[in-house]
C-alpha positions, 0 to 999 in steps of 0.5 A, a space after each residue: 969608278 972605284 970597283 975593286 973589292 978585296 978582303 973584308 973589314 970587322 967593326 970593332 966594338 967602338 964601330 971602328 973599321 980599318 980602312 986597308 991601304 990600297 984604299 988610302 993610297 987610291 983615295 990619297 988619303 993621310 991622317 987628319 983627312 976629314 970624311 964625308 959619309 952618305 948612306 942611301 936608304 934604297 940600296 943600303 950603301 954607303 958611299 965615303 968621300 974626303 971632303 975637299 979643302 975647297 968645294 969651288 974647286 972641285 966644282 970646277 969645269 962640271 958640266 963644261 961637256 955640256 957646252 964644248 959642242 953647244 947645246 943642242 936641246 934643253 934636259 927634260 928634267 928642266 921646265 919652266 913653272 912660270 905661266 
């Protein structure tokens, strides 16, 4: 996870930020990338993402921890609604 914080950004009267370079350079980031923005109510954040050419791709191999050495109990959050 990305904690590094390191001097601040203005927003400009268009609500325009800079973003510095070492985050461009770690996000690898180049002009014409699309941005993903989510804000969270609770915790009055933001969290940006580049959007990726394909999500498939990136939602390989997710959750393969679950079964590298069996799964041994079903979560909680996980129940069966059907009588």
């Amino acid at each position: 996870m990305f904690t590094h914080m390191d001097g601040d950004e203005v927003m400009s009267t268009a609500f325009q930020v800079t973003l510095p370079a070492f985050i461009r350079e770690r996000a690898r980031l180049n002009v014409g990338d699309i941005l993903l923005w989510e804000f969270d109510e609770n915790s009055k954040t933001l969290t940006v993402i580049k959007k990726p050419s394909h999500f498939t791709s990136q939602l390989a191999g997710l959750g393969k921890h679950l079964w590298e050495n069996g799964l041994t109990r079903t979560p909680a959050s996980i129940k069966n609604t059907n009588p």
